[in-house]
ROBA-231838 format. One record per residue (C-alpha): residue number from 1; residue in three letters; x negated, y negated, z negated. Coordinates in steps of 0.2 Angstrom, whole numbers, plus 2048, in hexadecimal, padded with zeros to 3 digits. Layout:
<recs>
(NUM; "ala"; (X; Y; Z));
...
</recs>
This chain:
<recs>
(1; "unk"; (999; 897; 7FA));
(2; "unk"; (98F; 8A2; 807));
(3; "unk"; (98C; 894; 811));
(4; "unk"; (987; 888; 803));
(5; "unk"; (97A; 897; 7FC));
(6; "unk"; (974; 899; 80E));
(7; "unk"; (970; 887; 810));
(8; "unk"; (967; 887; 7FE));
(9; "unk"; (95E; 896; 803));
(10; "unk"; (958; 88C; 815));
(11; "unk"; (956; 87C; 80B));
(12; "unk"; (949; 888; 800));
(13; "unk"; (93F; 88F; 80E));
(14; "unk"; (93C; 87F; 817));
(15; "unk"; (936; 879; 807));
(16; "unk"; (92A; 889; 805));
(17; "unk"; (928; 885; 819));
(18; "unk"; (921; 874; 816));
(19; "unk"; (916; 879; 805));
(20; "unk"; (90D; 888; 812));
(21; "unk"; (90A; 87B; 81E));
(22; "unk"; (903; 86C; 813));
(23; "unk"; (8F9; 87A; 80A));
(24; "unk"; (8F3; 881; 81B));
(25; "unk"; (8ED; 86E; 820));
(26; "unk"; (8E7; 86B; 811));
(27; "unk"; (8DE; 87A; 812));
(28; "unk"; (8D8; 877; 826));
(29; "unk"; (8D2; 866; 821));
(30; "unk"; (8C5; 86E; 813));
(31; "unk"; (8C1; 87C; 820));
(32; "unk"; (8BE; 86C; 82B));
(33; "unk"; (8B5; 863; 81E));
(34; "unk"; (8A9; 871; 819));
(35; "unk"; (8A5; 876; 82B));
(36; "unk"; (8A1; 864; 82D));
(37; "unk"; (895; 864; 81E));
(38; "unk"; (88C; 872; 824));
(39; "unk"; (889; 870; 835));
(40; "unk"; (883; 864; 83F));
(41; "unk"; (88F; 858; 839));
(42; "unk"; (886; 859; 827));
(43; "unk"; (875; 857; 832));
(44; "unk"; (87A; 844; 839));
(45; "unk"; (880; 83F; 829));
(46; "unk"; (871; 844; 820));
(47; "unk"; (867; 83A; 82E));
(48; "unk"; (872; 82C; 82D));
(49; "unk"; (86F; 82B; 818));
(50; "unk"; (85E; 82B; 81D));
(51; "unk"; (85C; 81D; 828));
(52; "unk"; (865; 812; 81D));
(53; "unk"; (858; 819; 80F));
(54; "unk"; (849; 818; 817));
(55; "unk"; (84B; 80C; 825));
(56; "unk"; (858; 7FE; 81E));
(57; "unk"; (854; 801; 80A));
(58; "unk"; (848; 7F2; 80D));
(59; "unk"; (84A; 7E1; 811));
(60; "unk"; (83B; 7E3; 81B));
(61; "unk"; (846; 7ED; 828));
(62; "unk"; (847; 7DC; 833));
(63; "unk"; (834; 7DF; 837));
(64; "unk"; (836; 7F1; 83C));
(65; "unk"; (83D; 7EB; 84F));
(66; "unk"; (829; 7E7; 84F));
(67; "unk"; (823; 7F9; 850));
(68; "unk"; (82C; 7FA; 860));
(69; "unk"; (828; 7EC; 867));
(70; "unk"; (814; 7F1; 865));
(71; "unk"; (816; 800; 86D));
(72; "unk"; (81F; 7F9; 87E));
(73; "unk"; (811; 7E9; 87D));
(74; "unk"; (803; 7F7; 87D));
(75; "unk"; (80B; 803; 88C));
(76; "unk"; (80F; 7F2; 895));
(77; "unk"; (7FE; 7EE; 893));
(78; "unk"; (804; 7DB; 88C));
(79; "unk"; (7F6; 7CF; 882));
(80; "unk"; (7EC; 7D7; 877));
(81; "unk"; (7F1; 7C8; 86A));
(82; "unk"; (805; 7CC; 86B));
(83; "unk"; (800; 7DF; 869));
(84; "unk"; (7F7; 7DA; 858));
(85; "unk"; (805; 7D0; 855));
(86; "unk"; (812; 7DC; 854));
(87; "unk"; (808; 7E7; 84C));
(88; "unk"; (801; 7DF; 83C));
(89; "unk"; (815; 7DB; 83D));
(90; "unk"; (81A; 7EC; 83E));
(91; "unk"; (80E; 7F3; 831));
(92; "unk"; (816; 7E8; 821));
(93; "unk"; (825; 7F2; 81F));
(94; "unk"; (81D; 802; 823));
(95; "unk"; (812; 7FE; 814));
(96; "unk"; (823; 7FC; 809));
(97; "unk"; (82A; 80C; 80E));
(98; "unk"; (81B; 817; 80D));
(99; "unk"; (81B; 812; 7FB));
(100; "unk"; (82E; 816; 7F9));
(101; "unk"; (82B; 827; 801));
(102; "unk"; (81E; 82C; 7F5));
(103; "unk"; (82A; 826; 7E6));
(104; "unk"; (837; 834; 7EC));
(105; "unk"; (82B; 840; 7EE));
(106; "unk"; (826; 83E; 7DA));
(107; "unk"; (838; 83F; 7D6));
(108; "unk"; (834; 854; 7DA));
(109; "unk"; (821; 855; 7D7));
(110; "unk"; (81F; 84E; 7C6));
(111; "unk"; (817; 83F; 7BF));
(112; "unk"; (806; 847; 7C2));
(113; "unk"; (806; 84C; 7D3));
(114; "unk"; (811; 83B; 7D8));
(115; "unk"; (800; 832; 7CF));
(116; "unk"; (7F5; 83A; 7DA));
(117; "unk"; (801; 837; 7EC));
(118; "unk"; (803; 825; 7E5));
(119; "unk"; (7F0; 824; 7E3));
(120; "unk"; (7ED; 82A; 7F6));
(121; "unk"; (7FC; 822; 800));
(122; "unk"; (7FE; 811; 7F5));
(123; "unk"; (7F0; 808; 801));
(124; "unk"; (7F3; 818; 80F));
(125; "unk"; (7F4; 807; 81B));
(126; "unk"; (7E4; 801; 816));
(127; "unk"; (7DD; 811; 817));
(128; "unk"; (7E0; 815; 827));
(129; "unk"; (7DA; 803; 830));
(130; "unk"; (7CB; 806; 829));
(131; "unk"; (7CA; 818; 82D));
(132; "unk"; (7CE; 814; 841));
(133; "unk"; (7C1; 802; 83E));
(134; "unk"; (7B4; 812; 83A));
(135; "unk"; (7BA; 81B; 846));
(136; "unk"; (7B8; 80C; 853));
(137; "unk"; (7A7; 806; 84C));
(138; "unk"; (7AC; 7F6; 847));
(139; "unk"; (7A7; 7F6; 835));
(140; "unk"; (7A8; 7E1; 833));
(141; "unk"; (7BA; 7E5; 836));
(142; "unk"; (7BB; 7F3; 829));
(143; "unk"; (7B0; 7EB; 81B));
(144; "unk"; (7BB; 7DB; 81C));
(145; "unk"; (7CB; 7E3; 81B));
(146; "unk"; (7C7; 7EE; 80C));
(147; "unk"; (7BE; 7DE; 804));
(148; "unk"; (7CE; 7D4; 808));
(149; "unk"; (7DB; 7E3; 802));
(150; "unk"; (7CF; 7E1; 7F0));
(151; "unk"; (7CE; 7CE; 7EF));
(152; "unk"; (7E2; 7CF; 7F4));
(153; "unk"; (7E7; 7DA; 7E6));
(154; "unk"; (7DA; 7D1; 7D8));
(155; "unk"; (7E0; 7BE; 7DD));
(156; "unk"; (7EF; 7BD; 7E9));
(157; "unk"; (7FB; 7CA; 7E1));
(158; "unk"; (7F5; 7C9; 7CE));
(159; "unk"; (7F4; 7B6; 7CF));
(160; "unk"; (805; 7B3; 7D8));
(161; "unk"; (80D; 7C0; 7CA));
(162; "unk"; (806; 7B7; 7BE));
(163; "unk"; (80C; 7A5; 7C3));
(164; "unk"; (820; 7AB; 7C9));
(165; "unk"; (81F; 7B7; 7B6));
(166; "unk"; (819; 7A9; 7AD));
(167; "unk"; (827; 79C; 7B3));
(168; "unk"; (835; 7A8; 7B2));
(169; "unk"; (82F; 7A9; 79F));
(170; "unk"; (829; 799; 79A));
(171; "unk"; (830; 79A; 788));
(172; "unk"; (829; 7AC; 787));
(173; "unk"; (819; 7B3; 782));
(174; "unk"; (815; 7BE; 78E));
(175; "unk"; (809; 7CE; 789));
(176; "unk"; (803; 7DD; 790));
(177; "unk"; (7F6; 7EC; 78B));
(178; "unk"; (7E4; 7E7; 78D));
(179; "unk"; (7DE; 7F9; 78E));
(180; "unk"; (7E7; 7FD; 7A0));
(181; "unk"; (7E0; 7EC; 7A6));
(182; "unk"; (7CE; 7F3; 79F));
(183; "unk"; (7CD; 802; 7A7));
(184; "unk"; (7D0; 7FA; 7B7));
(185; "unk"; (7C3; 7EC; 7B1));
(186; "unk"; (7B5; 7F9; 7AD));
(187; "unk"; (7BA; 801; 7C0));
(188; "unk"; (7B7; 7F2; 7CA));
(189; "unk"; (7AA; 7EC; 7C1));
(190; "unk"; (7A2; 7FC; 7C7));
(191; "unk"; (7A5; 7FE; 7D5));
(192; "unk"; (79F; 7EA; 7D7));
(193; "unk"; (78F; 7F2; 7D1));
(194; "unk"; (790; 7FE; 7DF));
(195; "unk"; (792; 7F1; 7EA));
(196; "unk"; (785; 7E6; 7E7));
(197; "unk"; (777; 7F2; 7E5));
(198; "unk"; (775; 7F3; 7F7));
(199; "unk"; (775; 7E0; 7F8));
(200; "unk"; (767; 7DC; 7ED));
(201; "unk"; (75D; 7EC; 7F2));
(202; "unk"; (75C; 7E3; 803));
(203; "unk"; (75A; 7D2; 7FD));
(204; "unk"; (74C; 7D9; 7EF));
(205; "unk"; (741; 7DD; 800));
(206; "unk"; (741; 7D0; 80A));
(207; "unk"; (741; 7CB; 81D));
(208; "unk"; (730; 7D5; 81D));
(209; "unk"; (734; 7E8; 81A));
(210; "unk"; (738; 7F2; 829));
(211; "unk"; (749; 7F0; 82D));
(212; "unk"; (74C; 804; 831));
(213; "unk"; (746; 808; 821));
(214; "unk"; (750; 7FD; 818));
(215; "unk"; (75F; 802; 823));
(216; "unk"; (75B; 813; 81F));
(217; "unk"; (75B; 811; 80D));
(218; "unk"; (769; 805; 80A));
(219; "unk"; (775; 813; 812));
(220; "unk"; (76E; 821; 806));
(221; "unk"; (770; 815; 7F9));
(222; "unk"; (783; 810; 7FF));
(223; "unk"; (785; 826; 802));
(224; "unk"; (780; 826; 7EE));
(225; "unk"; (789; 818; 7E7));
(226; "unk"; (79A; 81E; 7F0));
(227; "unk"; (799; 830; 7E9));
(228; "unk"; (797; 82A; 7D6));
(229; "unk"; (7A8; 81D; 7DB));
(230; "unk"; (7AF; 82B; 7E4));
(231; "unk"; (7AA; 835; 7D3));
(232; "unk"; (7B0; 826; 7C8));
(233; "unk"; (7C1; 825; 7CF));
(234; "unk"; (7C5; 838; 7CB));
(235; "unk"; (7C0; 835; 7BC));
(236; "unk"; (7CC; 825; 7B9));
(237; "unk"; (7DB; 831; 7C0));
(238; "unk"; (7D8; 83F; 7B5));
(239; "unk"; (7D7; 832; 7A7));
(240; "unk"; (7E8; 828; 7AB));
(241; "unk"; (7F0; 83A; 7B0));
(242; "unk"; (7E9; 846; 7A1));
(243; "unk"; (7E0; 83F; 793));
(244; "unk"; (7E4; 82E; 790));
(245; "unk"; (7F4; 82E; 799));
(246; "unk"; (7FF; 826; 789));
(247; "unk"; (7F4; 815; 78C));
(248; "unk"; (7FE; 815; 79D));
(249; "unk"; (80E; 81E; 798));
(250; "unk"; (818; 80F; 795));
(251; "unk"; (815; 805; 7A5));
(252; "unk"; (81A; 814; 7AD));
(253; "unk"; (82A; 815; 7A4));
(254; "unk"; (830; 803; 7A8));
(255; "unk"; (828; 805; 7B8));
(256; "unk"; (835; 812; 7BA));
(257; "unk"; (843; 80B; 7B4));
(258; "unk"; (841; 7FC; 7BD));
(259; "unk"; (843; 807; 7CC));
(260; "unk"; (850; 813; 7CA));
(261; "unk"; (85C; 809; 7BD));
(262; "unk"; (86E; 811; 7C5));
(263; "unk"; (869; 823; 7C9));
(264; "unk"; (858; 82C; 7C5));
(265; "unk"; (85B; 839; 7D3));
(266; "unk"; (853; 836; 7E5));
(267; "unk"; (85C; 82D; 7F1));
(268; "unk"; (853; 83E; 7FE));
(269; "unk"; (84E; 84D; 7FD));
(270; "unk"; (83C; 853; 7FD));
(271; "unk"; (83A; 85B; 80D));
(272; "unk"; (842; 84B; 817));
(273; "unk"; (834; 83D; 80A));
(274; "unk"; (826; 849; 810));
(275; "unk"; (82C; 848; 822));
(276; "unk"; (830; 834; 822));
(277; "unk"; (81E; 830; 819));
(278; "unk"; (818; 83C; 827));
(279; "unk"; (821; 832; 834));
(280; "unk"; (81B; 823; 82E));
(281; "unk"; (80A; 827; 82B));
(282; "unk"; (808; 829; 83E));
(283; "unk"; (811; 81A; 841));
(284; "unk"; (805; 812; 835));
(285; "unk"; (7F5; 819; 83E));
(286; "unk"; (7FA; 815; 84F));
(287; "unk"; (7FF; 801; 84D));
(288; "unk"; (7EE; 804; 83F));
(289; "unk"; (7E6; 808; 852));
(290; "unk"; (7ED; 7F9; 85B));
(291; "unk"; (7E8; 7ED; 84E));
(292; "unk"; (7D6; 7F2; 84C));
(293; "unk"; (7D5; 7F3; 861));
(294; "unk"; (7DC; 7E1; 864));
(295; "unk"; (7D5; 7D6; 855));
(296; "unk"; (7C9; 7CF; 85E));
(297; "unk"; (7D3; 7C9; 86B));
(298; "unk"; (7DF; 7C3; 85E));
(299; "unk"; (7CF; 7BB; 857));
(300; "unk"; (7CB; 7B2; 866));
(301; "unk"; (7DE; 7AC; 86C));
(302; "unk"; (7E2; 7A6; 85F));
(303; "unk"; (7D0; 79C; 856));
(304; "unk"; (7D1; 7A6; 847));
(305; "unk"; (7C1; 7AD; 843));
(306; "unk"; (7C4; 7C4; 840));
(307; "unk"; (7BB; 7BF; 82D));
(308; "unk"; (7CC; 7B7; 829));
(309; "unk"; (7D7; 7C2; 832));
(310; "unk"; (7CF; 7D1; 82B));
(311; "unk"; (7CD; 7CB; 81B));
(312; "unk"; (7DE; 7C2; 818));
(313; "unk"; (7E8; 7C5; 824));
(314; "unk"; (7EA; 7D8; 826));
(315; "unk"; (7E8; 7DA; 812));
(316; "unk"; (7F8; 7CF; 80F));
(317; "unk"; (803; 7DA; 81A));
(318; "unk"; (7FC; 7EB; 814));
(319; "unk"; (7FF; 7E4; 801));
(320; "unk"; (80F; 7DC; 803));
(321; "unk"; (81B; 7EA; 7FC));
(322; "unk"; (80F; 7EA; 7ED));
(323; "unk"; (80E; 7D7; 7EB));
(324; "unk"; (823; 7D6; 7EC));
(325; "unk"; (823; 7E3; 7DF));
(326; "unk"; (817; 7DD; 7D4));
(327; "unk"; (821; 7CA; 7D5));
(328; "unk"; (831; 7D4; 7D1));
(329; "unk"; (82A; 7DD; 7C0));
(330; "unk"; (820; 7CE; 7BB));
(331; "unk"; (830; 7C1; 7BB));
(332; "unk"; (839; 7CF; 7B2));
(333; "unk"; (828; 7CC; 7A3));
(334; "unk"; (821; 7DD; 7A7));
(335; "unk"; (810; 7D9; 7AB));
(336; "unk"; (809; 7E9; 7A6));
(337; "unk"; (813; 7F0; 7B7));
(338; "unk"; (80C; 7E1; 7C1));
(339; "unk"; (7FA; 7E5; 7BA));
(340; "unk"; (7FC; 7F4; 7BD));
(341; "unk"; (801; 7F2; 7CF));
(342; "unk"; (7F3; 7E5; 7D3));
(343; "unk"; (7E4; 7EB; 7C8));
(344; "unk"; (7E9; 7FF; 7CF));
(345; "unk"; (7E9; 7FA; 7E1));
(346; "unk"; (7DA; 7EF; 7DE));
(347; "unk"; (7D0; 7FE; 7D8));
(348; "unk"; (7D6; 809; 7E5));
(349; "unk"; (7D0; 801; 7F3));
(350; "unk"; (7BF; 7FE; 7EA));
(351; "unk"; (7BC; 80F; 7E0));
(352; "unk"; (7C3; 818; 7EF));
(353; "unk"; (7C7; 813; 7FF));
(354; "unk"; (7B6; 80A; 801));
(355; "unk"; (7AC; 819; 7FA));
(356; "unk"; (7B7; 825; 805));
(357; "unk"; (7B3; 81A; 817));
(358; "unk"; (7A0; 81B; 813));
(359; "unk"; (7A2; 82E; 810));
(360; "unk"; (7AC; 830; 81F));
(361; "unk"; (7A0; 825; 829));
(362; "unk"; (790; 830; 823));
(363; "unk"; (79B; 842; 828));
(364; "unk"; (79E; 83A; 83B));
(365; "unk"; (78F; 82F; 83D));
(366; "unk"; (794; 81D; 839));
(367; "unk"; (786; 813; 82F));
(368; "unk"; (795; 80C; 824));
(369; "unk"; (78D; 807; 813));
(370; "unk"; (790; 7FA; 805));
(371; "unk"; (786; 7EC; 80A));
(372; "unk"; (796; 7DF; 80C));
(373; "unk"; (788; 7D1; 80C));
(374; "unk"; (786; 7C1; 802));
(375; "unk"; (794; 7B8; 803));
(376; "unk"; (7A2; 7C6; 803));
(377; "unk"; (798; 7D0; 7F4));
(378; "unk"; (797; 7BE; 7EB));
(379; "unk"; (7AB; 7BC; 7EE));
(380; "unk"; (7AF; 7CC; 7E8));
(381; "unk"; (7A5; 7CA; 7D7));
(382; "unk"; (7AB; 7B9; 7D2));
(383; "unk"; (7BC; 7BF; 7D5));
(384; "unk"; (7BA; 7CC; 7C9));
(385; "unk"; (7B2; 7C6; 7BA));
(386; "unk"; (7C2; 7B7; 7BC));
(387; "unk"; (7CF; 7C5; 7BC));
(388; "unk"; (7C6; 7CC; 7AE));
(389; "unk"; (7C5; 7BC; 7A4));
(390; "unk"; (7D5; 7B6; 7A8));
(391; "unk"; (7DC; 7C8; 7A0));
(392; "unk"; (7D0; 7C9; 793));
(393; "unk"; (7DD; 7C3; 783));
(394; "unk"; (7ED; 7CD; 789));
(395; "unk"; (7F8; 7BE; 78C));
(396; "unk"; (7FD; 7B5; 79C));
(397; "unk"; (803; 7A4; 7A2));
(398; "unk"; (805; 79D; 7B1));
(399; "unk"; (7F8; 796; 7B1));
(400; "unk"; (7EC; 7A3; 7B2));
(401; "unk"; (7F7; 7A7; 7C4));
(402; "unk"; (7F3; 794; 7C9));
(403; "unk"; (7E0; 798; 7C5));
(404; "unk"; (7E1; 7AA; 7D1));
(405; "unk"; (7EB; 7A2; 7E0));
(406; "unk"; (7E0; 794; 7E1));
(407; "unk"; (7CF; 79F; 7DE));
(408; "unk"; (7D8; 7A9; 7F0));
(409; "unk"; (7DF; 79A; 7F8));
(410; "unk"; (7CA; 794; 7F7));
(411; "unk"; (7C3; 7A6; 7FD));
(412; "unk"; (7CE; 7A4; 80A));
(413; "unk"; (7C7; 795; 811));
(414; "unk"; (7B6; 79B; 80F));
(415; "unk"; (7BA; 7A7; 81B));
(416; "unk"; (7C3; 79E; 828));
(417; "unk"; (7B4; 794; 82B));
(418; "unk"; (7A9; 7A3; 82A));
(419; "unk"; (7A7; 7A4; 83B));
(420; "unk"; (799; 7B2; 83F));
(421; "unk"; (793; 7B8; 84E));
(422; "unk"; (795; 7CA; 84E));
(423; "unk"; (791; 7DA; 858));
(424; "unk"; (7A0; 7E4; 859));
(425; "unk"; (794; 7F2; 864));
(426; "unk"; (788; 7F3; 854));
(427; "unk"; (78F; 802; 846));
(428; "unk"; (784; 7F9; 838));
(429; "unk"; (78A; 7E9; 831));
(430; "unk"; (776; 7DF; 832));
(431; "unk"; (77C; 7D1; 83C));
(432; "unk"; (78C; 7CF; 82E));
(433; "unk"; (77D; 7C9; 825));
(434; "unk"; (771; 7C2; 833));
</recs>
């Protein structure tokens, strides 16, 4: 009986044996396991989620090998053409991100604060082109690309929404709010009125007035005009923010779910959006330098006049996140997202950006004003007053986005036979209009 009470007793402490040691694995492996998640084993997966996030949350993420590739055919000194190439290349999904980026960041600044980021960094590729075509002198380059990134939004990305939204709902009636589409109506219409004033100031001379004086005059007149836009558009974002902000509330609410449907949390933190849209933001600036430096020699090898690579070209890549996005919501019949997107980027650039370069050109002694000449100015007012007919009863069809593609597919050939000497050396833009 001893020996049987002796073996139970051994049987029972290799039993408590093997509990002590499962339960001091078990708790290695959590030790493990915590000590991975906060050190620097925490550090590489964070980095990893990241990447995957940032860099492969896009199907643009094919084009990023481009940025790369810019920066070897610059050290290597290849052709100035491949070196625009890559570059306009590597700046579309740089665009794309740069506008995700800012979308985390709302997630912890509030719907206010995220307005105003949106506001600044949703055309931060345009923006930064123009700055470093300032920079550089070249205003033809400048005024065509922020012409081009307008007529883009008003015609390519509005009309194109309007057509793909109008066959995916052929049986449907589709509707949206006419007072968002006013507002931005009543802004570029304004800032068209900006724009021409210096046109038929100089065309209400004649060839016989001093040129200097008119020069002179037409850049006070340009400093003036930009200040009451620049003025304007503050007023327009206190307005959509403050005031008025329940005519754009429900936009912004299926805007909202159309974008976080699963999870309403940020996919990253603050800290790391602000670093990426730093990061990129660079990256933006230095192929932004590349492609203003080389698109003349792009120009030239390739018989495309700079008119239609400036004012096509570069303003298809810089809008194309907001063009895929603006498709997506209009087949899903929420055009007041898609108008939103189009109409807002469209008064932007022309309420903003343009006022903000002719500022910036006054503060570091660039003549940059608003004379964009005849033929652009003529362009740019036609294209409006057909926006604002063809959204003048509140309803859609695709045929209205038949009317808008055609009305940029004709623009576009204007200008690709618009084949203008031009004086890169000269900072004014007379011999735009010589």
């Amino acid at each position: 009986m001893g020996s049987i009470r002796d073996l139970e007793n051994n049987g029972e402490f290799r039993e408590e044996g093997l509990e002590r040691k499962n339960d001091q694995e078990l708790i290695m492996k959590k030790n493990a396991q915590n000590l991975s998640k906060s050190g620097r084993f925490r550090m590489l997966r964070e980095l990893l989620v990241h990447l995957q996030e940032v860099i492969l949350g896009t199907k643009l993420c094919l084009l990023f090998p481009a940025i790369p590739l810019a920066v070897l055919a610059q050290y290597y000194q290849f052709a100035r053409p491949w070196i625009f190439a890559f570059s306009l290349l590597g700046l579309a999904p740089l665009a794309e991100r740069v506008s995700f980026l800012t979308e985390q960041i709302a997630h912890f600044t509030g719907p206010t604060v995220g307005g105003l980021l949106n506001a600044t960094c949703g055309n931060a590729t345009e923006m930064i082109i123009g700055l470093f075509a300032l920079y550089q002198r070249k205003i033809h380059v400048l005024k065509y690309s922020l012409l081009g990134s307008i007529l883009s939004n008003l015609l390519l990305v509005l009309g194109s929404s309007l057509f793909c939204g109008g066959l995916a709902n052929v049986k449907k009636e589709q509707r949206f709010d006419r007072k968002q589409a006013d507002v931005n109506s009543i802004l570029l219409l304004l800032g068209l009125l900006c724009h021409m004033l210096p046109l038929m100031y100089r065309l209400s001379l004649g060839p016989a007035i001093d040129t200097i004086n008119v020069t002179t005059s037409i850049l006070g007149l340009s400093r003036v005009s930009s200040i009451c836009m620049l003025i304007a558009y503050a007023a327009y974002l206190f307005f959509q923010l403050r005031t008025h902000r329940q005519l754009f509330e429900s936009s912004e609410e299926e805007e909202l779910e159309g974008k976080v449907s699963e999870d309403d949390e940020p996919v990253i933190g603050f800290w790391s959006s602000f670093a990426w849209l730093i990061g990129m933001t660079i990256t933006i600036a230095l192929l932004s330098e590349y492609v203003v430096g080389t698109i003349e020699a792009a120009s030239d090898s390739w018989g495309i006049s700079v008119s239609f690579i400036s004012l096509i070209l570069l303003p298809i890549v810089g809008n194309a996140a907001e063009h895929a996005g603006s498709i997506i919501f209009a087949l899903k019949n929420k055009l007041d997202i898609s108008l939103g997107v189009a109409l807002g980027s469209a008064s932007q650039i022309s309420m903003f950006v343009v006022p903000l370069c002719v500022i910036m050109g006054w503060i570091i002694g660039v003549d940059m004003d608003l004379d964009f000449s005849l033929l652009e100015t003529g362009s740019l007012a036609f294209s409006i007053i057909l926006v604002a007919f063809t959204l003048q009863d509140g309803t859609s069809h695709y045929m209205k986005g038949v009317v808008l593609c055609l009305a940029y597919c004709a623009i576009a050939a204007c200008f690709f036979f618009h084949r203008v000497p031009i004086n890169i050396d000269n900072s004014s833009s007379r011999s735009l209009t010589a």
